[in-house]
Every structure is written in structure tokens, then in C-alpha cells.
C-alpha positions as CSV (number, residue, x, y, z in Angstrom):
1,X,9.1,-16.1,59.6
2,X,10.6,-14.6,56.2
3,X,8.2,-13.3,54.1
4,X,8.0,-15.8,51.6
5,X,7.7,-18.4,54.2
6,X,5.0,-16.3,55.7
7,X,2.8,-16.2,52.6
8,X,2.8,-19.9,51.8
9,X,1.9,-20.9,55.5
10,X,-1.2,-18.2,54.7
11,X,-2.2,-19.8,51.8
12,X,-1.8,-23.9,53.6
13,X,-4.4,-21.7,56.2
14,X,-6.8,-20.3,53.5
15,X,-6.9,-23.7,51.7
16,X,-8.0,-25.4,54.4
17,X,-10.2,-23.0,55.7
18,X,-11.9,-23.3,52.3
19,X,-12.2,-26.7,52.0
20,X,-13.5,-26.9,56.0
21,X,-16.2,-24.3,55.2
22,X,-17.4,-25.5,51.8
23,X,-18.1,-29.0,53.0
24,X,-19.6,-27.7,55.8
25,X,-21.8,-25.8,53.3
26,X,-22.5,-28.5,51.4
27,X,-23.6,-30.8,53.9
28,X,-26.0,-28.5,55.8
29,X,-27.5,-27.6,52.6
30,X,-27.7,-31.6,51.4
31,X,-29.5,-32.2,55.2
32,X,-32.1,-29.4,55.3
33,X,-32.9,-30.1,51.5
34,X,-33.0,-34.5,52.1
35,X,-34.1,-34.5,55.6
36,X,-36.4,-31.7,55.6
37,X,-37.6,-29.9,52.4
38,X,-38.2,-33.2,51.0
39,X,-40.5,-34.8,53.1
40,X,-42.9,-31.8,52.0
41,X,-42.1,-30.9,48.6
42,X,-39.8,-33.1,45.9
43,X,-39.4,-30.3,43.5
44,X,-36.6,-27.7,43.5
45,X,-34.2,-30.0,45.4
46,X,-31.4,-28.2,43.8
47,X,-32.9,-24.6,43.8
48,X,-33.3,-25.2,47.7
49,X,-29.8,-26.6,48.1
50,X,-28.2,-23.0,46.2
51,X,-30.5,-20.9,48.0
52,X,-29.6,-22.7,51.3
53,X,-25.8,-22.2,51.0
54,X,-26.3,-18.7,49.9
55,X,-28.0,-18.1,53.4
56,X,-25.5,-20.0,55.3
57,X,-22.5,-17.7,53.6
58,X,-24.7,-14.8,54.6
59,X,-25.1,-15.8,58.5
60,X,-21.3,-16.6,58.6
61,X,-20.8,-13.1,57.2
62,X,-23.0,-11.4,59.7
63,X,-21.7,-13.8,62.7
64,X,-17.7,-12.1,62.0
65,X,-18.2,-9.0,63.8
66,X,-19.5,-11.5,66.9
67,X,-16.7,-13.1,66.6
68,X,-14.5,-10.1,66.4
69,X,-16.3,-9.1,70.2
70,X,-16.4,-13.1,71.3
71,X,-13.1,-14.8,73.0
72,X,-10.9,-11.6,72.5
73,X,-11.1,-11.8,68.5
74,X,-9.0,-14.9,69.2
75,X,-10.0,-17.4,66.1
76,X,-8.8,-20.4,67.6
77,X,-9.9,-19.5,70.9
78,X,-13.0,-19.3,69.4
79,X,-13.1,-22.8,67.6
80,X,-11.9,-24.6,70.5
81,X,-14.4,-23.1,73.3
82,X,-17.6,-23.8,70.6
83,X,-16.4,-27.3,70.0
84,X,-15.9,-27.5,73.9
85,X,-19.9,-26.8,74.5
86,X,-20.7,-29.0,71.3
87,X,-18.9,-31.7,70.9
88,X,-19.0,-33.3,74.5
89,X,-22.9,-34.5,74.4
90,X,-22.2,-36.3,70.6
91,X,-18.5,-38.0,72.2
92,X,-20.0,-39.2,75.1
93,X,-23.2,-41.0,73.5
94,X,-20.8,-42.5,70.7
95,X,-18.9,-44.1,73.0
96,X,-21.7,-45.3,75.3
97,X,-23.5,-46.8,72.1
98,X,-20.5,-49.0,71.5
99,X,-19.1,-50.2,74.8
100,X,-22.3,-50.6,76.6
101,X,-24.8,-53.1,75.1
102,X,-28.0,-51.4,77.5
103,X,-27.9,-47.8,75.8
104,X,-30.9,-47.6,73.6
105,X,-32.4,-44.9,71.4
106,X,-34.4,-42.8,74.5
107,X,-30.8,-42.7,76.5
108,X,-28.7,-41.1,73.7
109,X,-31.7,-39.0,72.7
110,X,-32.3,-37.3,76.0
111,X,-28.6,-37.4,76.8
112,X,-27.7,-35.5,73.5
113,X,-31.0,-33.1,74.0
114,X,-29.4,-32.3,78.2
115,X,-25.8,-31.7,76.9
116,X,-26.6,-29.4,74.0
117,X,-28.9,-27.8,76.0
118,X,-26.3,-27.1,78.7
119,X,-23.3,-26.9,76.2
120,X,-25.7,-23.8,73.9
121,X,-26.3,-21.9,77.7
122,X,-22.6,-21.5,78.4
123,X,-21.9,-20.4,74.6
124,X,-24.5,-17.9,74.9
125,X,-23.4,-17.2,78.5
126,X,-20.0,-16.6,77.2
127,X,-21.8,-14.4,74.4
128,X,-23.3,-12.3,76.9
129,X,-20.2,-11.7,79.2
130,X,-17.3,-11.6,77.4
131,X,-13.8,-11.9,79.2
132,X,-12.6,-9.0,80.4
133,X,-8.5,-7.4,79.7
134,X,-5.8,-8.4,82.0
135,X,-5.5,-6.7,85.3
136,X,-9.5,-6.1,85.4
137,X,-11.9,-7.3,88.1
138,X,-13.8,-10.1,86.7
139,X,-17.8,-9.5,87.2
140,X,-19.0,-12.6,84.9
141,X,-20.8,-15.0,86.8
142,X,-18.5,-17.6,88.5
143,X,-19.3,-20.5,85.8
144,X,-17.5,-19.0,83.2
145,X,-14.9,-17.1,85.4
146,X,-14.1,-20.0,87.8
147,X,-14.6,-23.1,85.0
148,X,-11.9,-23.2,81.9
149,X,-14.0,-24.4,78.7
150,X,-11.3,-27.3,78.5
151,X,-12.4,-28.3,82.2
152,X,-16.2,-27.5,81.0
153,X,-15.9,-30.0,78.0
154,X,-14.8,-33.0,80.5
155,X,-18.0,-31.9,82.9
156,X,-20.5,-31.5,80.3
157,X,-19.2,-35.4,78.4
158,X,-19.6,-36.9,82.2
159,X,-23.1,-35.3,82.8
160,X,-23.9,-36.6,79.1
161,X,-23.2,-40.2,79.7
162,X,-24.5,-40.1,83.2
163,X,-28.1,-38.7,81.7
164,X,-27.9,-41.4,79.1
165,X,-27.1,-44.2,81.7
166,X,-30.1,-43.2,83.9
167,X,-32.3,-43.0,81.1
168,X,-31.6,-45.7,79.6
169,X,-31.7,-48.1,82.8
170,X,-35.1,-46.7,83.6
171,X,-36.3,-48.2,80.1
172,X,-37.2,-50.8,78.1
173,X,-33.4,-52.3,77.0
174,X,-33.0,-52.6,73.0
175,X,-33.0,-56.3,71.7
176,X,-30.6,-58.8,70.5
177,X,-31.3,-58.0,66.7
178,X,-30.9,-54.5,67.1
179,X,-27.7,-54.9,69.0
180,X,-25.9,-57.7,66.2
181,X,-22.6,-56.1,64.8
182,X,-23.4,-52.6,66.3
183,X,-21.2,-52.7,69.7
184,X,-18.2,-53.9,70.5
185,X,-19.6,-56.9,72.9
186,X,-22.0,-57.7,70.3
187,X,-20.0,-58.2,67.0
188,X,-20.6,-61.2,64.9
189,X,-17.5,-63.1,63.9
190,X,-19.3,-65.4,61.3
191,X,-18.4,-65.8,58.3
192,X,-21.3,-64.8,55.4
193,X,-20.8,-66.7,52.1
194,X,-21.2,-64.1,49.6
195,X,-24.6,-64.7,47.6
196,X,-24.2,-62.2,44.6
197,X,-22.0,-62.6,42.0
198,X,-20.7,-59.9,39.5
199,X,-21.3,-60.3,35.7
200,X,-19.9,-58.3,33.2
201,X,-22.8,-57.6,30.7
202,X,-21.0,-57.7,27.3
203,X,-21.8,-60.1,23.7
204,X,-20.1,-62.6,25.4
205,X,-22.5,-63.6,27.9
206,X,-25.2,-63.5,25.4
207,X,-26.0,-67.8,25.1
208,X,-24.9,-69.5,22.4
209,X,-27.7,-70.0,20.5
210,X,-28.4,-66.2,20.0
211,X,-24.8,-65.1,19.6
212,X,-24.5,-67.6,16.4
213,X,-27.7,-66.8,14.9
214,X,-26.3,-63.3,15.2
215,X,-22.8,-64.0,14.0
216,X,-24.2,-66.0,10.9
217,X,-24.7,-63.2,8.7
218,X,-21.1,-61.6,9.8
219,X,-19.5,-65.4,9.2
220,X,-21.4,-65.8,5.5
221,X,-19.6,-62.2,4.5
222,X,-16.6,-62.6,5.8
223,X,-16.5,-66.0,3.8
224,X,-17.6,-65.0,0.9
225,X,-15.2,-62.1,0.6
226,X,-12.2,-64.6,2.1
227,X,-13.3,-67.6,0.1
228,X,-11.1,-66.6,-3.2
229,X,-8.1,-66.2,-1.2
230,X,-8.2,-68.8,1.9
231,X,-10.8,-71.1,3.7
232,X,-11.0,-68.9,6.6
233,X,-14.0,-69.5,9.9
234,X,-14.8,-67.2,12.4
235,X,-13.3,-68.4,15.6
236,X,-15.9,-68.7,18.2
237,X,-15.4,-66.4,21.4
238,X,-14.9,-67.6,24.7
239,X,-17.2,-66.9,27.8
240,X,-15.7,-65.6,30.7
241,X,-16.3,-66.9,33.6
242,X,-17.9,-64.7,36.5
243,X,-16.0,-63.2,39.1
244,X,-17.2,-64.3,42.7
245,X,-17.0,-61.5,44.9
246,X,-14.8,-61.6,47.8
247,X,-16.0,-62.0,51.4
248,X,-15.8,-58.8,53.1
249,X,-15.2,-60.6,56.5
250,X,-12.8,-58.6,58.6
251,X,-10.4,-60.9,60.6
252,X,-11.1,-61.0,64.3
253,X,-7.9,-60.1,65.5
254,X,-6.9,-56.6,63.2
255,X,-10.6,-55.6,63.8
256,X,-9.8,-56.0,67.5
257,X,-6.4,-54.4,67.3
258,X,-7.8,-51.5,65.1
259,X,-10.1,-50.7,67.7
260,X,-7.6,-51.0,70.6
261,X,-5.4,-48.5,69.1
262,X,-8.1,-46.1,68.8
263,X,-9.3,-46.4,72.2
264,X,-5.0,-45.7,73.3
265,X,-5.3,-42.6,70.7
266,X,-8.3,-40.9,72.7
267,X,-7.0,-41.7,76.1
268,X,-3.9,-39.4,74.8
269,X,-6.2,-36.6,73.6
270,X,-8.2,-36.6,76.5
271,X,-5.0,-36.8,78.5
272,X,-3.3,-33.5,76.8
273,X,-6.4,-31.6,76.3
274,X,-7.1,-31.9,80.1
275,X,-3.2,-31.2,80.6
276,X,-3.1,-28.2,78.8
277,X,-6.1,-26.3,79.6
């Protein structure tokens, strides 16, 4: 690529490596700070939050020489094995939570609870032994050197969902109100008349009675500076109506069509990711 070509294609890659790693900041700070530091103490939310991001920047600084020694220094290598051990366990209870009506809460939780467990072994695993050059015998133990983390990713989602289907058929099923507009069987396709209306506050909703008495004064100056020249009267103000608000009632069809597309757009991820690997 020509230099200058180069340089702005480094840049695109800094951006978003910024804006990747400072929402990831953010957000880890926002959920040990709500979720956690709050339930025990609700001062210094925002002295927690700083300090919490400081140590974050800190642990990503120390974890770069790991990743210099992890995957062969090879960034994206590196991205796509961790979200290979990570990101199976969360896929496979999402989509069990919407397409099957008998998941409930102990399912996901001891399926999510199996799969990190198993996806955190073979990180560290991989840790431990890293790959060796081209052309070297291969001593690392025969999950990592016979398994591709592509190949793992698949194995791990299927041992997911099958953890949370036992689990979940060997306990009490979740009930019809918990289960209204949450899966795809179970989504309610009538139509709730909106029961709040927006108002603008302003003098003009003020009644009648208390926007003349308040207008009187105004009126009795205006005429008496007026009254030499023309007979002039304040015109009275219209009210404005309010402004019912909209139903938010998605129509049947787009929802379903939305949804199908979605389902044909992971089918041809899952397709090239195993393809590839």
C-alpha cells in the first residue's frame, strides 16, 4: 500500500481500537460501580468509577507482554480464539431463551456457568502451551493440538445448549406470565391503547380562570398606554390541544420478517466461520 494510504488505514485501526476499548472501559467501570459497589456503599459512585478504569488501563497494560508470547503475537489471532472460548456459552443460551418456550432461569444459569468454565480452561490451556514454530513437533496436549478454536467454538455452543436443555427439563418450567412477549412462540400481537398522554407544560395550559386574573393587570396597562391612540384588547391565547402518543405496536408481519432475516444472517456466519477455520 503507498505510504499515505498506509497511514490513513492506521489511523481507521487506532480509531476504532479507541472507541472499542473506551466503551469497554466504561461499561466495566458503570457495572462494578451499579451492580456491586453500590449495594454496599452509595457514596463515591464516581470516585469508584475513575479509579476502576484506571485499574482496568493498568491490567490491559500489563496483559500486552502476554499477548506478545500468546497466539504467536498475532492480534487477531488472539481476538478471535478468546471470543471462541467466550462467546459460545452467551450465543447458545440467547438463542435457546427465544426459540424454546421450556428454558428457564436455572438452565441458562448452569449452562452459561459449564461453558465459561470449559471455554476459561482452554484459554488458560492455550496460555500454558503456546503453539509451537513451523516444522516443530507439537508436545501440547492433543485438545488444543488436534481441535482448531473455530471447531472448539461450535463444540463448546452445542455442549452449552445441551447443559441448558437438561437442566432445564429436569426443573420446574417458567410460567405463562413470565414467558408473554419474551420468545418468539410467545409474542403478543395485541394491540395496547396507549393510556398516557403528553402535555406540553407552558402558560397556555394554565385554566382560564387563572391565566386572566393574571393577564388583567398586563391588559389594564397595555390599555391605558394604547387608549389615546386606538381601542386596542389583548387577544386571548389559544390552548393547544394534547398530543396523544402513538401506539408503539410493531406490525406482525415486519416483526416476523425482521427476525427471519436475522436468523438467514447467522446461518451464513456460522456457515463461513466453520468454512474457514
Amino acid at each position: 500500500m503507498p505510504s499515505g494510504l498506509r497511514g490513513l488505514m492506521i489511523a481507521v485501526m487506532m480509531a476504532a481500537l479507541m472507541s472499542s476499548l473506551t466503551s469497554i472501559f466504561n461499561s466495566s467501570s458503570t457495572l462494578f460501580t451499579i451492580d456491586i459497589w453500590k449495594k454496599y456503599r452509595e457514596r463515591e459512585l464516581l470516585l469508584v468509577g475513575r479509579i476502576v478504569t484506571v485499574i482496568l488501563i493498568v491490567v490491559s497494560v500489563v496483559w500486552i507482554p502476554i499477548l506478545q508470547s500468546a497466539n504467536s503475537g498475532q492480534l487477531f489471532v488472539y481476538i478471535q480464539s478468546v471470543t471462541s472460548y467466550l462467546a459460545p456459552p452467551v450465543t447458545a443460551v440467547f438463542v435457546l431463551a427465544v426459540f424454546w418456550k421450556r428454558t428457564n432461569e436455572s438452565g441458562a444459569f448452569w449452562g452459561l456457568m459449564v461453558g465459561l468454565v470449559i471455554g476459561l480452561t482452554r484459554m488458560i490451556l492455550e496460555f500454558i502451551f503456546p503453539p509451537p514454530r513451523c516444522g516443530v513437533f507439537d508436545p501440547r496436549p492433543s485438545v488444543l493440538r488436534s481441535v482448531h478454536y473455530l471447531h472448539f467454538a461450535i463444540i463448546l455452543c452445542a455442549l452449552t445448549a445441551g447443559v441448558a436443555v437438561v437442566v432445564s427439563l429436569l426443573t420446574e418450567p417458567p410460567t405463562e406470565a413470565q414467558m408473554k412477549n419474551l420468545t418468539w412462540w410467545t409474542l403478543s400481537v395485541e394491540k395496547a391503547t396507549p393510556e398516557i398522554q403528553l402535555q406540553k407544560i407552558s402558560p397556555a395550559n394554565v385554566p382560564s380562570e387563572r391565566r386572566k386574573n393574571s393577564l388583567e393587570p398586563e391588559a389594564q396597562d397595555q390599555c391605558s398606554l394604547t387608549s389615546l391612540f386606538c381601542n386596542t384588547q389583548p387577544q386571548p391565547e389559544e390552548t393547544p390541544k394534547p398530543r396523544p402518543v402513538h401506539s408503539i405496536y410493531e406490525n406482525l408481519f415486519w416483526s416476523r420478517f425482521c427476525c427471519v432475516n436475522a436468523i438467514i444472517l447467522m446461518c451464513i456466519n456460522i456457515f463461513f466461520y466453520a468454512y474457514f477455520a
